[in-house]
Every structure is written in structure tokens, then in C-alpha cells.
C-alpha positions in Angstrom: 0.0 0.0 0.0 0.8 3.6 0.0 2.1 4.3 3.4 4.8 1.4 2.9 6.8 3.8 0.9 8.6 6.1 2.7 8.8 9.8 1.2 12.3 11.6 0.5 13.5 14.1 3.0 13.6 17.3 1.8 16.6 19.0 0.1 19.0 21.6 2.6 18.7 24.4 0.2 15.5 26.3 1.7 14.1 27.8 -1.9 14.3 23.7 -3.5 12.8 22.7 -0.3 10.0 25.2 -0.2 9.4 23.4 -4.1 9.7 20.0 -2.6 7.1 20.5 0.1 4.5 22.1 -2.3 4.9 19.8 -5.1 4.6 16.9 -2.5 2.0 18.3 -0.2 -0.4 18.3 -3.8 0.5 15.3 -5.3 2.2 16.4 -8.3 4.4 14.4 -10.4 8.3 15.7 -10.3 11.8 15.7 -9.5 14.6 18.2 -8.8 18.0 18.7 -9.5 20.2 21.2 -7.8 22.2 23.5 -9.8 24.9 20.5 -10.4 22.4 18.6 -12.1 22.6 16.4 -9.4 18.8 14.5 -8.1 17.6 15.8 -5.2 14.2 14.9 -4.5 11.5 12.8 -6.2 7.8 13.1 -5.0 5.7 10.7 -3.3 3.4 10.1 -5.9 6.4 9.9 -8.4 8.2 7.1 -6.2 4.7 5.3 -6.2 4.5 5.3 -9.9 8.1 4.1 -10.1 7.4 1.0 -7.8 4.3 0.4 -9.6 6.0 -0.4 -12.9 8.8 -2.3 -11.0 11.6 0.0 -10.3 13.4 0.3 -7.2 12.0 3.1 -5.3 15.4 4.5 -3.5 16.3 6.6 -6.6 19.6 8.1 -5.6 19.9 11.5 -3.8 23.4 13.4 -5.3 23.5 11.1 -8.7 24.1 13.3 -11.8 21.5 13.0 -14.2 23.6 11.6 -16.7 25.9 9.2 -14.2 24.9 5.3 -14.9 24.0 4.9 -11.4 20.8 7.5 -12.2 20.3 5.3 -15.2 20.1 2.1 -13.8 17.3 4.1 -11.3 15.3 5.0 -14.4 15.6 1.6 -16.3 12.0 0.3 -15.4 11.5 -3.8 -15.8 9.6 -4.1 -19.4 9.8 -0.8 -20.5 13.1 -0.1 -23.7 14.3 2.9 -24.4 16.6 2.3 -27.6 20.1 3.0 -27.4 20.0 6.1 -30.1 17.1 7.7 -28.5 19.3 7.7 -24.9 21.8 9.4 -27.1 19.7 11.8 -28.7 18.3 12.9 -25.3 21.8 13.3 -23.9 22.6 15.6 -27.1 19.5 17.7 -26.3 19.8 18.3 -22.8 23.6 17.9 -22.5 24.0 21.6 -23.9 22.0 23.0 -20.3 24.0 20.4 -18.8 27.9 21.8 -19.9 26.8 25.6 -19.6 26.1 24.8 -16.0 28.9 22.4 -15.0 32.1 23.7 -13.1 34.7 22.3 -14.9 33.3 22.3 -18.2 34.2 19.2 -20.7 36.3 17.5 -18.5 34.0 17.3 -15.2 30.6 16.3 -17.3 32.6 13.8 -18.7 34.0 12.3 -15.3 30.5 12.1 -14.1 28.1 10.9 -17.4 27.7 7.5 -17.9 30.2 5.9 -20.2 27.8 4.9 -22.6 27.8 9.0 -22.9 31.1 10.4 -22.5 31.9 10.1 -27.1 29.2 12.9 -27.1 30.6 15.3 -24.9 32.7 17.0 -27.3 29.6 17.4 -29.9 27.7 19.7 -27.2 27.5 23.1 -27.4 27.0 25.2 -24.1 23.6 26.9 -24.3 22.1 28.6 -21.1 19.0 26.8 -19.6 15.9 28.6 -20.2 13.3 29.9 -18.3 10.6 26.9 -19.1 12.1 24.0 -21.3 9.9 21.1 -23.0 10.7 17.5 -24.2 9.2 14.2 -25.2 10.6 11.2 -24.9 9.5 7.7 -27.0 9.8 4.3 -25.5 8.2 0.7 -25.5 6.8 -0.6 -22.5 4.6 -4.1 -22.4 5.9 -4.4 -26.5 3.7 -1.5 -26.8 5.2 2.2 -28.1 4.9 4.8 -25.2 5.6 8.3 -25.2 6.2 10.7 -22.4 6.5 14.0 -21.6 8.0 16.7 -18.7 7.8 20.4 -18.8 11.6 21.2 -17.2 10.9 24.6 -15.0 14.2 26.6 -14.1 14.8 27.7 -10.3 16.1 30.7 -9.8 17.7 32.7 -5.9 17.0 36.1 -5.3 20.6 36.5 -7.2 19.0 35.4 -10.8 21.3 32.6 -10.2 20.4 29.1 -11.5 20.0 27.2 -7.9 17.9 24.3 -9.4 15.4 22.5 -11.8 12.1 20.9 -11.4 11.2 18.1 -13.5 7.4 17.8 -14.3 6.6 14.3 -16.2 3.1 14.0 -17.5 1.4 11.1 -19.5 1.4 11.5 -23.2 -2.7 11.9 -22.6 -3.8 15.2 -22.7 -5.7 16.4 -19.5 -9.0 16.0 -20.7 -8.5 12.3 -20.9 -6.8 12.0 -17.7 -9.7 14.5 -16.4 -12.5 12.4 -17.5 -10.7 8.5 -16.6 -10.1 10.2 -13.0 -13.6 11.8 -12.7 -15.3 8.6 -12.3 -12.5 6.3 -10.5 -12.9 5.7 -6.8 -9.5 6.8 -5.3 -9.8 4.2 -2.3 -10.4 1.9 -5.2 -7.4 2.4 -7.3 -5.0 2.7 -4.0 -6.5 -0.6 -3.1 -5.6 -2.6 -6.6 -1.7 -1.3 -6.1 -1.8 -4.9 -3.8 -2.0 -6.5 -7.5 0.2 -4.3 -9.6 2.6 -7.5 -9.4 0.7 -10.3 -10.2 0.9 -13.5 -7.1 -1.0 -15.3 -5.1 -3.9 -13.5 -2.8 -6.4 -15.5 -0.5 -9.3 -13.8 -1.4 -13.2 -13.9 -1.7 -14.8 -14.1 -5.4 -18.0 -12.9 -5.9 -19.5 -13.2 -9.2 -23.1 -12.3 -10.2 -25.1 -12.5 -13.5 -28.7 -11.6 -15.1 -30.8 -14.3 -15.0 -32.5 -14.6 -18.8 -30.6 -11.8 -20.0 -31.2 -12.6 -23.7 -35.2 -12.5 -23.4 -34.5 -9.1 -21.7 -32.4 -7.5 -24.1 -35.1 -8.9 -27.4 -37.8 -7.3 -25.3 -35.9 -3.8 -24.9 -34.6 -0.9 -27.5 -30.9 -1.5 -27.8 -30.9 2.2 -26.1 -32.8 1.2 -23.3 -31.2 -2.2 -22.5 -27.5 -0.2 -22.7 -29.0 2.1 -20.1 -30.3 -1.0 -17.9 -26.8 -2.5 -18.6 -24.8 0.6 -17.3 -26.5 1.2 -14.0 -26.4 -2.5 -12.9 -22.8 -2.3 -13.4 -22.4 1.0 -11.9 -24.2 -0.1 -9.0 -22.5 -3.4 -8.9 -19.3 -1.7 -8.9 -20.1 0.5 -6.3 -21.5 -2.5 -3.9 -18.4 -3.6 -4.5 -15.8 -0.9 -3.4 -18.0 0.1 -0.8 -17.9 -3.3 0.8 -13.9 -3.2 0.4 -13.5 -5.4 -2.4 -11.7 -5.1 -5.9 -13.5 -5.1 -9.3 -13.0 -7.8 -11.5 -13.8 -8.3 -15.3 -17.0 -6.9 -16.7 -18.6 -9.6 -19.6 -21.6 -8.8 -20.8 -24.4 -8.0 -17.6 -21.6 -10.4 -15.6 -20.2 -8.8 -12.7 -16.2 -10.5 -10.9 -15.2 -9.1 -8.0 -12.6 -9.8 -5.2 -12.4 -9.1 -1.1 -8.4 -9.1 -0.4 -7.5 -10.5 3.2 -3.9 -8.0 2.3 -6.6 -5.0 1.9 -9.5 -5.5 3.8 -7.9 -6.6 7.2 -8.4 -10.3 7.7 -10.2 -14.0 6.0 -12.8 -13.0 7.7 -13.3 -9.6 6.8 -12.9 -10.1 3.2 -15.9 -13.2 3.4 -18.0 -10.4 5.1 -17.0 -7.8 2.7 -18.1 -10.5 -0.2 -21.5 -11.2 1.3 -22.5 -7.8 1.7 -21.4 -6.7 -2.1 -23.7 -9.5 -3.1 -26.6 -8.1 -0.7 -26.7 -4.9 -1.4 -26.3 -5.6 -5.1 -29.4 -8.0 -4.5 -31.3 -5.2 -2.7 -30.8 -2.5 -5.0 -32.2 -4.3 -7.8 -36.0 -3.1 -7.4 -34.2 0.7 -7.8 -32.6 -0.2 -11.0 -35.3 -1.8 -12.6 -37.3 1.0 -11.7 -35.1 3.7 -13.1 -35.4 1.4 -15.9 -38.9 1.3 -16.4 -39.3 -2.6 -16.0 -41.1 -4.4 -13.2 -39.4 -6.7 -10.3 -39.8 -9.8 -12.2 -38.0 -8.7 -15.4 -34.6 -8.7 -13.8 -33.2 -11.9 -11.7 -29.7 -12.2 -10.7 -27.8 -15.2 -9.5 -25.0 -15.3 -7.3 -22.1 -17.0 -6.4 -19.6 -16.8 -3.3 -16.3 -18.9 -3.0 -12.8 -18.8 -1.3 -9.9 -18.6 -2.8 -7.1 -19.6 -0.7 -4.3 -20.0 -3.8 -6.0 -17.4 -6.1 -3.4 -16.6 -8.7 -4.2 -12.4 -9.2 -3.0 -9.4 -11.1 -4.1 -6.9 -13.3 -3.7 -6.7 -17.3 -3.1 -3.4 -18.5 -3.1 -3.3 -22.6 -3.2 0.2 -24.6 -7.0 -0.5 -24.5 -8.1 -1.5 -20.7 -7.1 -2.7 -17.6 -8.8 -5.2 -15.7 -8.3 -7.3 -12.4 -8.3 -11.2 -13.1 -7.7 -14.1 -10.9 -6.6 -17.9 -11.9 -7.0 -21.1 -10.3 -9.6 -24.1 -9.3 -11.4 -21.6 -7.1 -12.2 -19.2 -9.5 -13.8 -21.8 -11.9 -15.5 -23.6 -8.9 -16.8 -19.9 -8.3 -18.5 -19.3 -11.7 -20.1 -23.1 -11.5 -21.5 -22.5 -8.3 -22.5 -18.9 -9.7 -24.2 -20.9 -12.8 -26.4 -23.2 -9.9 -27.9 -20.2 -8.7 -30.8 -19.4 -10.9 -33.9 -18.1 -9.7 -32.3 -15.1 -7.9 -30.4 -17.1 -5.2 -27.4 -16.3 -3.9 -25.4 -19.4 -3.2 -21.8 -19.1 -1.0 -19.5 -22.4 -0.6 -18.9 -23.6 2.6 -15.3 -22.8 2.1 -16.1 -19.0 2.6 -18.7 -19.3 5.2 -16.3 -20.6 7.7 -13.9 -18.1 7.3 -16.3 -15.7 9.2 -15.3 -14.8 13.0 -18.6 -15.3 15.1 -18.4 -11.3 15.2 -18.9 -11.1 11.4 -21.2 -13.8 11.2 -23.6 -12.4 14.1 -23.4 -9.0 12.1 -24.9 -10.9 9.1 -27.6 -12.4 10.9 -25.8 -16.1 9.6 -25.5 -19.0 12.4 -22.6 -20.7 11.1 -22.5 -23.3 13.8 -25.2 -25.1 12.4 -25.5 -24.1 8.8 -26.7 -27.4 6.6 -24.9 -27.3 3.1 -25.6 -29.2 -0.1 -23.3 -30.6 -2.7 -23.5 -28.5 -6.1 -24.5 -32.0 -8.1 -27.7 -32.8 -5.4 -29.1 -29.0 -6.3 -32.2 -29.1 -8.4 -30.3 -26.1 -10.6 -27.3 -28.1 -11.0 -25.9 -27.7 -14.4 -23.9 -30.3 -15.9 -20.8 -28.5 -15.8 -21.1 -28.1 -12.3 -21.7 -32.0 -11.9 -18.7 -32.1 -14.4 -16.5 -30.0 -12.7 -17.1 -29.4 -8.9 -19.6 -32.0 -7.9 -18.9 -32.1 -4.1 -18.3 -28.1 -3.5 -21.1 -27.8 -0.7 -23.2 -24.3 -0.9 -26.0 -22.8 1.0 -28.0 -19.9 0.6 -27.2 -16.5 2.1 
């Protein structure tokens, strides 16, 4: 989680640590080097993004920008930057670089990385401006990438050069970031850093699904059934973080969703969380069908609830979406018990009941002491991959 990585202290010269505070203080991406070029500080949010995609999250206070040690910081696990575009950066910014180096030649070429020091003698020494821009292409997950920083010059009361600030941005443009942040649920996305690096979670699965969807969506306008579609998902979705759980996939009217022992405090308080997702879900489905202008009857959703105890979990992020998914037995056994539960019921195995405390139980109104369960293949909604595939998981109804 967040508070597991430490924040920088702040640099010793007042003016870059008055820069430090503000830019941490309001979560701004950015770093800055003191008037040697050398790293200073790095934000919080910064150093979260950085151990997000897998590099270390120490970078290294006093490394030059262009010394291999601030490299090897920078080189993220599955992202390549080609050798000629490290170059052609170097060429770019090493002119700011030599005007402001004591020592000129010589010293920037003690300190750049050796991969770097040919170039030195190609620079020519240019002042660094008042506001600087660049872009930078690379590939990350075999896909083509492209950021870019606005480079902000520091200035003492002298007019002398005590600084930089570094300001990376996404290629996106703000109205896209805007508009993808608008409608995420910060507690949410803090919550699915647990998963950035795909392992194994113990973890409750919920997964949920219309009952006769098809009949449903002949009987509606295309418009209307996409409006029906969207609020059950919205409202799923927000059953879901609200009880502490992570959402899953999304296919078709299908809702996934996990409750993290790691996030939500304890085995039993994830099999809480998961009950009361499916619950609420269940309860608000008279409101939805309402602001859909269809009766009770017209919309049915089963439910199923399972543990996970080796859940294999991690999130796929691809240039188009990013979603949560789990592997394993359980998650299978989850979606056939899930497939039993037609007619509106809500079925949860016996593998996740009796991870609830008697505190949690109590608070769900469930007597877990003397809860009768039934084998999937004995249900009268049985279906035959269920008798196939998970015959003796034993289910009840919550």
C-alpha cells in the first residue's frame, strides 16, 4: 500500500525545499535537481508510480542525471528505451547540462555515464531557459509509449540558477486523464496497487449475472437495454468498493469481484465484505429496474460466493483496458456455483462461510454453527458443468 513507501526528506537548500514541500504536499508528479544537475528529490506520488512499474523506489539523492548509477534508477523492468534515443536525449539536454557544469568538458565527462562520454565533445553550451519542454519515445509491455515533462528553471534572489524541477506528464492530454479520473474511486485504485505484481492473494470471489438476459435485451430498445446495462454495473461496482472489495472483469451483464484479506484486514473480513457486495447488489435491484422502467420480475440475478485460498491475481493493463483477473480451481469452482444459482439465489460455498469470526457472522444475521450445506451435483439447478467439474463443492444460501 501507499504508506509502505517512505517519502524523501527534503533538500537543505531552503528555496528547493520550499518546491519540494508544495509539489509533495499536492501530489504532483516531479523531481529536482540542484544546480549541479545532481537529483535531489523525487515526490511521493512519483516514487509510487516508479514502484508500480517495478523499479526500485530509493532513486539516488546526489547522482548526476547523466551518471549510470541514475540510469540504472530509471531503467524500469519491461519498459526499452533504444540506445539512439538515450543518445539523442543526452545531445538535447547535454547543452543545459555543460553551460552549467564547473569544470566544463572534463568534469561532465567524469560524471556521465560511459555509454555518454563520445558525445561530450559534440555539445554546445547553451544557457538553460526559463521553461524547457521534451518528449521522450519508448516501448513498455511491447507497446510504443511516449512521455513527456515540462523542465521549470529555479532561480535565488541573485537570478542565479539554484535548481530545476522536473514535471513528467502522460502523453494523454488532461482532458483524458480528467474524465478517466472523474469517475474512479481513489480508495479503489489505491487498493488494486496490492496486484500491480501479479501473485497469489487468498481472497473472496464474488461473481453475479442476469438471469435470462437474452429474453431481456429482445424485449428492450438497444438504447434502453444499454441504459439497464450501465446502471447494474455502476451499481455493482459500487457495492463492490464500498464493501472493500476489488472489481474484477466486466462480460456482458456479468459482474467478478474480489475481497483481499492484504486490503480489507483479515479472512474474515474479506468473506464479510463478499457477502454484503452481493446483498446490497441484490437489494438495490427493485431501484434499478425502476429507473429502468421494468417491473421486479424482469430482472433476476444469481449469485455466487467462494474462497480462494491459492488465487493466482494481477491486473492486465493493454493500450486499451485494464482489468483485475484471478486464476485457479477456485475461480472456476466460483463461476459453477454462480451458474447453480438461478432463480435469484445467492449461493456461498462452505469454504467461505467458515472463514467468518462469530463477530462477522452475528453481524450478518448467519449461524454458522449449524449451517446445513448441499453438494452443487444434489441441487435441483445443477448444471452439468457443475456436476462435471465441482460435484462435491457444498453451498447454502445466504
Amino acid at each position: 500500500m501507499a504508506g509502505s513507501l517512505k517519502s524523501l526528506p527534503l533538500p537543505e537548500h531552503p528555496l528547493l525545499s520550499a518546491w519540494a514541500s508544495a509539489l509533495n504536499e499536492n501530489g504532483y508528479w516531479a523531481s529536482l535537481l540542484d544546480a549541479e544537475w545532481q537529483h535531489v528529490f523525487t515526490t511521493h506520488e512519483l516514487l509510487l508510480s516508479y514502484r508500480d512499474m517495478g523499479s526500485p523506489t530509493t532513486p539516488p539523492i546526489g547522482a548526476h542525471l547523466f551518471s549510470a548509477e541514475y540510469r540504472q534508477f530509471m531503467a524500469v523492468p519491461g519498459a526499452f528505451e533504444s540506445w539512439e534515443v538515450r543518445r539523442a536525449w543526452f545531445l538535447n539536454v547535454g547543452r543545459f547540462v555543460l553551460a552549467g557544469t564547473p569544470g566544463g568538458r572534463d568534469e561532465l565527462r567524469r560524471v556521465v555515464d560511459p555509454e555518454l562520454t563520445d558525445l561530450v565533445d559534440l555539445l554546445e553550451p547553451q544557457d538553460f531557459p526559463a521553461i524547457w519542454t521534451n518528449r521522450r519515445d519508448f516501448t513498455t509491455a511491447g507497446a510504443e509509449a511516449t512521455s513527456a515533462a515540462m523542465w521549470i528553471r529555479i532561480d535565488g534572489p541573485d537570478g542565479q540558477r539554484i535548481g530545476v524541477c522536473q514535471l513528467p506528464k502522460p502523453a494523454a492530454g488532461m482532458s483524458h486523464l480528467a474524465r478517466a479520473a472523474a469517475t474512479a474511486d481513489l480508495t479503489h485504485l489505491e487498493r488494486m496497487r496490492v496486484i500491480e505484481a501479479p501473485d497469489r492473494h487468498p481472497a473472496a470471489i464474488l461473481m453475479a449475472d442476469l438471469d435470462a438476459s437474452s429474453p431481456l435485451a429482445r424485449h428492450l430498445s438497444t438504447a434502453q437495454y444499454f441504459a439497464f446495462g450501465r446502471r447494474l454495473l455502476r451499481t455493482a461496482d459500487r457495492c463492490v468498493i464500498d464493501a472493500g472489495g476489488i472489481v474484477g472483469r466486466h462480460a456482458g451483464d456479468g459482474v467478478v469481484a474480489f475481497f483481499l484479506a492484504d486490503t480489507i484486514g483479515s479472512e474474515s473480513a474479506a468473506a464479510s465484505g463478499c457477502i454484503t457486495a452481493a446483498r446490497n447488489l441484490r437489494d438495490l435491484l427493485p431501484d434499478i429496474s425502476a429507473r429502468s422502467e421494468l417491473s421486479d420480475a424482469e430482472i433476476s440475478m444469481r449469485f455466487g460466493l467462494h474462497w480462494g485460498a491459492t488465487l493466482y491475481m494481477g491486473r492486465i493493463l493493454t493500450a486499451g483496458r485494464s482489468e483485475v483477473t484471478a486464476l485457479g480451481d477456485e475461480a472456476n469452482e466460483a463461476a459453477r456455483i454462480e451458474a447453480c444459482a438461478t432463480g435469484g439465489k445467492a449461493l456461498a460455498s462452505k469454504a467461505l462461510i467458515e472463514r467468518l469470526n462469530r463477530t462477522d457472522a452475528d453481524a450478518l444475521g448467519l449461524d454458522t454453527r449449524h449451517t446445513k450445506y448441499t453438494p452443487l451435483a444434489d441441487l435441483s439447478t445443477a448444471t452439468d458443468k457443475a456436476r462435471r467439474d465441482a460435484p462435491s463443492i457444498a453451498v447454502c444460501e445466504i
